[in-house]
GUPA-381449 format. One record per residue (C-alpha): y negated, z, x negated. Coordinates in pm, 1 decimal, always signed. Last residue first. Example, Ala and Ser with C-alpha at 12.3 -4.5 7.8 and 13.67 -1.06 7.14 Angstrom:
residues 2
c2, c3, c1
+106.0, +714.0, -1367.0
+450.0, +780.0, -1230.0
//
This chain:
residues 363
c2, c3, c1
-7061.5, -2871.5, -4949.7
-6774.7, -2785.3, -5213.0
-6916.7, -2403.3, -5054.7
-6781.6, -2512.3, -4752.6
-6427.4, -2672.1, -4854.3
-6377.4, -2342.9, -5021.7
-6426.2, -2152.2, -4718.8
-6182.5, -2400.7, -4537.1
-5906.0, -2365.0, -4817.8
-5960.0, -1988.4, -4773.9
-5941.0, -1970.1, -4446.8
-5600.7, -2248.5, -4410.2
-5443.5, -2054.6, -4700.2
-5463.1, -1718.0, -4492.1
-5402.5, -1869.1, -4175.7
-5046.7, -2004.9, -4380.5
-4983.7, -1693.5, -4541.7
-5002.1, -1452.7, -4171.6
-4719.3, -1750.2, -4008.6
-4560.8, -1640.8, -4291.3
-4526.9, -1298.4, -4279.8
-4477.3, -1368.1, -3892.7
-4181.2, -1599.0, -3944.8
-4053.7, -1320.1, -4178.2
-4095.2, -1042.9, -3931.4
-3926.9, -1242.2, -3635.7
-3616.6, -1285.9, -3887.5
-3600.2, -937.8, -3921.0
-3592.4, -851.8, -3576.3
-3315.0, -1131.7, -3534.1
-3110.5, -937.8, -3746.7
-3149.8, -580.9, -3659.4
-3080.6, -699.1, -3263.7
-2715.2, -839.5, -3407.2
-2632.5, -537.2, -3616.5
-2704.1, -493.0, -4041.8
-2347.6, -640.9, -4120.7
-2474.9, -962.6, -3909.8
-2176.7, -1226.4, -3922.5
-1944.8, -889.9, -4051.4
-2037.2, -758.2, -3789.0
-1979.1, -1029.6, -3552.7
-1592.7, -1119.4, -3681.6
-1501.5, -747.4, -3625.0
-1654.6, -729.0, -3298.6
-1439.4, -1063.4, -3216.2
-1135.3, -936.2, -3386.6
-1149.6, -597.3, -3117.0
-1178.1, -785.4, -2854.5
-877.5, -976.1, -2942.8
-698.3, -678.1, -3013.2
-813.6, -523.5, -2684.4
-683.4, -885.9, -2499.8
-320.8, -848.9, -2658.0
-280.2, -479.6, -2550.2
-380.3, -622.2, -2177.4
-109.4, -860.9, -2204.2
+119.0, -727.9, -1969.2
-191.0, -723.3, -1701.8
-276.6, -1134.9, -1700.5
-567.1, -1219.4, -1938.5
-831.9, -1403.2, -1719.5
-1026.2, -1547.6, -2005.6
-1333.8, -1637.3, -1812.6
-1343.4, -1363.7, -1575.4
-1182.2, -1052.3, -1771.1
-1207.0, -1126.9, -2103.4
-1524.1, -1300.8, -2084.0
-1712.2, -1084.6, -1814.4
-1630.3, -762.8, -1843.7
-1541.1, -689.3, -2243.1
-1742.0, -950.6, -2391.3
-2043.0, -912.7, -2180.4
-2023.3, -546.1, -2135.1
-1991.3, -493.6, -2533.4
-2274.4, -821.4, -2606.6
-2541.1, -636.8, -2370.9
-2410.2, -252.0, -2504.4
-2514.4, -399.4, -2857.0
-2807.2, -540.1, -2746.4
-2925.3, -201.7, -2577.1
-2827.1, -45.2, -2925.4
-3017.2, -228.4, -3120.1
-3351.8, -66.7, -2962.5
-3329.3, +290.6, -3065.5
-3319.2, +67.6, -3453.7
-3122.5, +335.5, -3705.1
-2804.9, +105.9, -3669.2
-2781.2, -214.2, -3489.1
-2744.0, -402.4, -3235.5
-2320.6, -388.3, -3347.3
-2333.8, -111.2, -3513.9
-2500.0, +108.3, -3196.1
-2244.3, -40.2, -2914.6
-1917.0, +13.6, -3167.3
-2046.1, +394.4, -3221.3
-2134.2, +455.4, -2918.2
-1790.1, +310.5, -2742.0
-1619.7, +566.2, -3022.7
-1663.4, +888.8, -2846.5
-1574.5, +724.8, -2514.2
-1274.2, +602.3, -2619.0
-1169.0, +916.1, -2778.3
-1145.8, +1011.5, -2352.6
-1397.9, +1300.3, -2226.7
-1576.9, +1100.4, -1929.8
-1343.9, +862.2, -1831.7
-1002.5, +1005.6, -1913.5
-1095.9, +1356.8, -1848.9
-1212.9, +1319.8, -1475.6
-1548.2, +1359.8, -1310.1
-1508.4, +1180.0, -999.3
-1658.3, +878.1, -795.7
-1364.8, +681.4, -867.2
-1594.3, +362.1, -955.5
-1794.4, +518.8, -1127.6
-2179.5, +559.3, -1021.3
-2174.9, +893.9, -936.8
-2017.1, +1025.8, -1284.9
-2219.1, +803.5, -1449.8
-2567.2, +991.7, -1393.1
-2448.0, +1293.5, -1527.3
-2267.6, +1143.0, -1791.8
-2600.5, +925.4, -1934.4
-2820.8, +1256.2, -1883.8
-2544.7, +1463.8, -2066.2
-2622.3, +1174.9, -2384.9
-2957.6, +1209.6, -2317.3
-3012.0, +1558.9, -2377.0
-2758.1, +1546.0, -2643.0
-2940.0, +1313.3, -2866.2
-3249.0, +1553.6, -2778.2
-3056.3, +1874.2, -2948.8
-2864.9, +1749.9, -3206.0
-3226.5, +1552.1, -3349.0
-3394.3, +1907.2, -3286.1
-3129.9, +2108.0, -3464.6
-3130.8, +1857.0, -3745.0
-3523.6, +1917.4, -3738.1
-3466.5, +2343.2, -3764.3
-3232.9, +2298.0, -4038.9
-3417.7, +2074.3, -4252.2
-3714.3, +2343.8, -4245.4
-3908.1, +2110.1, -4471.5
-4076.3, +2310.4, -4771.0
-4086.3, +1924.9, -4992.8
-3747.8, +2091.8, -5198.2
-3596.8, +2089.5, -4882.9
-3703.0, +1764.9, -4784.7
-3578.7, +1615.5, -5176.3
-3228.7, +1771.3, -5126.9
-3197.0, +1583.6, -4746.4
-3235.8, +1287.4, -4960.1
-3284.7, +963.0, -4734.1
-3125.6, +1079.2, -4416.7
-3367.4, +1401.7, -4412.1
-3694.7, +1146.7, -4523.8
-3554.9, +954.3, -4207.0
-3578.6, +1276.5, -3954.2
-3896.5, +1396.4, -4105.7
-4060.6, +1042.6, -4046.9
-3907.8, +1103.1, -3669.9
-4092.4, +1412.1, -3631.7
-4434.7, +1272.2, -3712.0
-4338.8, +954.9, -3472.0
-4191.5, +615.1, -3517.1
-3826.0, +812.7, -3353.7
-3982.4, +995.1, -3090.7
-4125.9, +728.6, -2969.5
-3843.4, +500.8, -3002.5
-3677.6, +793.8, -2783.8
-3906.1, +811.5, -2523.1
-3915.6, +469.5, -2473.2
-3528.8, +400.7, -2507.5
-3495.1, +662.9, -2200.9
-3798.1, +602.1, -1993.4
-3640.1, +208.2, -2007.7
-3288.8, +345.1, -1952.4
-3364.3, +538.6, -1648.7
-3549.1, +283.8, -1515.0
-3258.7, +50.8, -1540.6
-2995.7, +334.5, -1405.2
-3265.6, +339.3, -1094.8
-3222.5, -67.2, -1085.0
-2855.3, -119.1, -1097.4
-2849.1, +200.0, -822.7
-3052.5, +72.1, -616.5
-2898.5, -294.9, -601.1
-2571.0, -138.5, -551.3
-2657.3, +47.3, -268.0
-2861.5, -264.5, -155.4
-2548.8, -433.5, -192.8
-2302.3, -221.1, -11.0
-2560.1, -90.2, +285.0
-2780.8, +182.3, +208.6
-2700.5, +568.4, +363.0
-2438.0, +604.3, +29.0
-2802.4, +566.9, -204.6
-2664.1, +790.8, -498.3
-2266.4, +843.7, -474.6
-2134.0, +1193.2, -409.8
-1882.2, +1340.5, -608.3
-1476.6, +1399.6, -649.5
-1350.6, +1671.7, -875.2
-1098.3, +1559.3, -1158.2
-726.2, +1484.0, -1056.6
-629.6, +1549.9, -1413.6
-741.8, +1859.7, -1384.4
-956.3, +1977.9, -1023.5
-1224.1, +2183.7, -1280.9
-1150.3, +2504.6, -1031.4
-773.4, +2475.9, -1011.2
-727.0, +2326.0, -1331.3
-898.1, +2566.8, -1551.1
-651.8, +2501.4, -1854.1
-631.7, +2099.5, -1793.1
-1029.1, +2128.0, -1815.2
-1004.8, +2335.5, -2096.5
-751.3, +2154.1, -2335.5
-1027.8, +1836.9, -2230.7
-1317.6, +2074.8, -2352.5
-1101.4, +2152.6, -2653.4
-1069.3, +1775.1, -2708.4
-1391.6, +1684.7, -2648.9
-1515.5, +1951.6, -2949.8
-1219.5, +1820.4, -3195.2
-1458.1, +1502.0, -3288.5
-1720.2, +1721.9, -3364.1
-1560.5, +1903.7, -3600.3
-1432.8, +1566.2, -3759.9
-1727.7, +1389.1, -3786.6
-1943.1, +1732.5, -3956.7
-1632.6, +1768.9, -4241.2
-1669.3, +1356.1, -4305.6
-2019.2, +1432.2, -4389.0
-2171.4, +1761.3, -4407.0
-2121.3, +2102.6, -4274.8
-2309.7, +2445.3, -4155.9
-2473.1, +2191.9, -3898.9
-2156.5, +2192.8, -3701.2
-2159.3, +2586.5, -3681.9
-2545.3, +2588.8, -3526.3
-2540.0, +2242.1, -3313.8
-2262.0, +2431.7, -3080.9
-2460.3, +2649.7, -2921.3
-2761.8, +2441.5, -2881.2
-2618.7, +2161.3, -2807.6
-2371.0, +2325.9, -2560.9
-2742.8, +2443.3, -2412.0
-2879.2, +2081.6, -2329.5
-2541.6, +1944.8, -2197.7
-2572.3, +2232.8, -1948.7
-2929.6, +2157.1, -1890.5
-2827.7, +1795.8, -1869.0
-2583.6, +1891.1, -1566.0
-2858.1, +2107.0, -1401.7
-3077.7, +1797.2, -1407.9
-2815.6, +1592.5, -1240.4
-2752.2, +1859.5, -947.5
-3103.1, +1924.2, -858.2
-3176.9, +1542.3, -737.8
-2786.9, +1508.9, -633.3
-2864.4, +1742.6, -333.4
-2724.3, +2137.7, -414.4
-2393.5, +2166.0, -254.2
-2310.1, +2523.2, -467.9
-1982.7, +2479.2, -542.2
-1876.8, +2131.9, -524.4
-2212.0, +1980.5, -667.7
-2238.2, +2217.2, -959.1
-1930.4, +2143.7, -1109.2
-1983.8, +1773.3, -1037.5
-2336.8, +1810.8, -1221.9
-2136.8, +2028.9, -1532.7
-1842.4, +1810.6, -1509.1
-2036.8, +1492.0, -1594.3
-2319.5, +1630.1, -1788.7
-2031.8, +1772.1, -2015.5
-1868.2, +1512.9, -2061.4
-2107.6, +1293.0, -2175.3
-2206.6, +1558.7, -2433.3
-1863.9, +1567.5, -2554.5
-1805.3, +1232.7, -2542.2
-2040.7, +1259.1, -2885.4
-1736.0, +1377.5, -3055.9
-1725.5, +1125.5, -3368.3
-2088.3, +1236.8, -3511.0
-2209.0, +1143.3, -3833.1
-2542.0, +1352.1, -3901.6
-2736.3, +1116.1, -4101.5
-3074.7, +1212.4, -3963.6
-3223.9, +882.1, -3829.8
-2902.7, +688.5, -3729.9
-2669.9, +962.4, -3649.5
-2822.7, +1130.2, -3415.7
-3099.3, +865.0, -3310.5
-2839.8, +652.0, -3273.9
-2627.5, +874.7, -3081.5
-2880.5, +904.8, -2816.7
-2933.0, +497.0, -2835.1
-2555.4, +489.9, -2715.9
-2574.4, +691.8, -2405.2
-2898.8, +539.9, -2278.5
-2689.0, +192.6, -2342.3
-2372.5, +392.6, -2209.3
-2583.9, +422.7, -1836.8
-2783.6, +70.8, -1825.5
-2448.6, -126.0, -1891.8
-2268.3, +34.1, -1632.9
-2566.3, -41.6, -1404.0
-2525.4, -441.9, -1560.2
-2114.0, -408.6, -1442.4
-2171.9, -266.6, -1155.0
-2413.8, -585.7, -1077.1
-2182.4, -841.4, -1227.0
-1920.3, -714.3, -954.7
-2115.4, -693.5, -639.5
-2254.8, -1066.3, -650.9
-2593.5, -1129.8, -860.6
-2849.8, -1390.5, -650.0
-3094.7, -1478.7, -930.2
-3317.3, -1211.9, -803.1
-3084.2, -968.3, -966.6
-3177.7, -1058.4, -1312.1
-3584.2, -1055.0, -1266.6
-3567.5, -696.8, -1395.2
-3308.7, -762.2, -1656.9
-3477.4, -1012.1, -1843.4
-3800.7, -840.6, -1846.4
-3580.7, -555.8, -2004.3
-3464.9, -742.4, -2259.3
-3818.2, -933.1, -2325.3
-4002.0, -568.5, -2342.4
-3753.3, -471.4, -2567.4
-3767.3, -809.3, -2802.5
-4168.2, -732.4, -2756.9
-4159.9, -412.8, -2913.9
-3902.6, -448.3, -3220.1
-4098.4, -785.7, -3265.8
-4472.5, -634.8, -3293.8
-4725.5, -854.6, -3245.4
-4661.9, -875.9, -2871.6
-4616.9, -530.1, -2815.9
-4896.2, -275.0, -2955.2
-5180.7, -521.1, -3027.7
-5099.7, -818.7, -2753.0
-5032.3, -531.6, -2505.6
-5393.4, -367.8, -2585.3
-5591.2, -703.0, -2572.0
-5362.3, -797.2, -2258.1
-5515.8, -453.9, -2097.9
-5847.3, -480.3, -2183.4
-5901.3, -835.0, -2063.9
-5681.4, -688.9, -1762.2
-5982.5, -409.5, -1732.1
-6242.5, -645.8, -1763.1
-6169.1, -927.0, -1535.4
-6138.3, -628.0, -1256.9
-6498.5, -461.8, -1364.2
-6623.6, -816.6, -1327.2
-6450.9, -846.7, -1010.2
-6528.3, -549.1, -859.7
-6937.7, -608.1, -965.2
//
């Protein structure tokens, strides 16, 4: 009786993951990524490549929060390391002065993230375009003016220094804990967010990028759903910084890495190149970023120090070259390409059951 009920649960369950993921390419190439990435570290990864895949885990769940920003509403943002920034310094913040354990410290960073969305989203969504990317691009840099300002209690250019998750585990398993909590992490993240995206809510959020005219003349509360979009992508984005600034390598929440232009614009070059409006391009895109940036031009292209100017323009040619390969993103691409071979994989068992049924009544 056990085993019957057994065979028929995981009959149940393939049916239902051959319906919602395996017939689905967006699904399944997720499911495949992170697949990929759970069996990774069985293959015997050394200390570096390991940073570098937890890395890779925190400004992917960085870089699908701008998508849905930007790709599903419209609303260009260049000042999304604000938001990282914030869930940096605000779970450091927390950490020096009240010693709270990290499990209360992180979630206190997002809130903070959470309610500079909410303050801020109001005056940035009184603008449009080109006006929107450039007041949020001057947000990090009043938070940096700050930072420098408050000195003695943000610690300035020195930053404030911060536990690391997992310091009782020896050096790998650390590491190994960490690569695989900033995995799960990312996978409730991307979730979440696709669902968010395909749902009731997310069909307001593309109508808005369509013709934000034609929603208000529909009676949507365009307002209130920008607010939303602001909101969440900021969520996630503080998430990514509050988890990142105990997984750095300094173990501090510092300006350069947290509030830096660079930051603002990683996003942006992860989400374009999977791409745009997808949740799940940007994972790809932060899989080719890590790969080109930490791996080949750093281990396979060993570019000596005084060249380092020489190997970001080189970086930069090769991003350039790949999107305009794949102008739509990498992930967009291939997705597209699934949906075609399935179109006509559908045409051919069409013509083969109606070629059969005529063969029959021939009979």
């Amino acid at each position: 009786m056990k085993i019957q009920m057994a065979k028929t649960y995981l009959r149940r369950a393939y049916s239902s993951f051959a319906v919602h993921v395996f017939d689905i390419p967006p699904r399944l190439s997720v499911f495949l990524f992170f697949l990929l990435f759970l069996l990774m570290p069985m293959t015997g990864l050394n200390d570096y490549i390991l940073s570098i895949l937890t890395s890779l885990s925190i400004f992917a769940m960085f870089a699908i929060s701008w998508d849905l920003l930007v790709g599903r509403t419209g609303q260009i943002s260049l000042g999304h390391a604000l938001f990282f920034g914030i869930g940096a310094y605000g779970s450091a913040l927390v950490d020096r002065y009240f010693r709270f354990p990290l499990w209360l410290t992180i979630p206190l960073g997002v809130l903070i993230g959470v309610s500079a969305a909410l303050l801020i989203g109001f005056p940035c969504l009184r603008v449009k375009g080109p006006y929107l990317a450039l007041v949020t691009m001057a947000f990090p840099l009043i938070l940096t003016s700050l930072v420098y300002y408050f000195s003695p209690i943000t610690g300035g250019e020195r930053g404030i220094g911060v536990p690391e998750f997992f310091d009782t585990l020896p050096l790998y398993r650390r590491l190994l804990a960490q690569y695989y909590l900033t995995l799960l992490l990312l996978a409730v993240s991307a979730i979440i967010l696709y669902k968010l995206a395909n749902s009731k809510t997310g069909l307001v959020f593309v109508s808005i990028l369509d013709n934000e005219l034609a929603s208000k003349a529909s009676g949507i509360n365009v307002t209130k759903y920008k607010m939303i979009a602001f909101v969440i992508s900021g969520l996630f984005a503080s998430l990514a910084g509050a988890v990142y600034v105990h997984l750095n390598s300094l173990r501090t929440a510092s300006p350069s890495p947290t509030l830096g232009i660079t930051v603002s614009f990683l996003p942006i070059i992860l989400t374009i190149l999977g791409g745009i409006g997808t949740i799940y391009g940007p994972l790809v895109g932060a899989f080719i970023y890590h790969l080109l940036d930490s791996y080949v031009l750093k281990i396979l292209i060993s570019v000596p120090p005084e060249l380092e100017q020489a190997k970001l323009l080189g970086f930069i040619l090769i991003v350039v070259i790949l999107i305009i390969k794949w102008p739509r993103g990498i992930a967009r691409s291939v997705v597209d390409k699934l949906k075609d071979l399935e179109e006509a994989r559908e045409i051919e068992e069409r013509g083969k059951h109606i070629w059969k049924r005529e063969k029959k009544k021939k009979k």
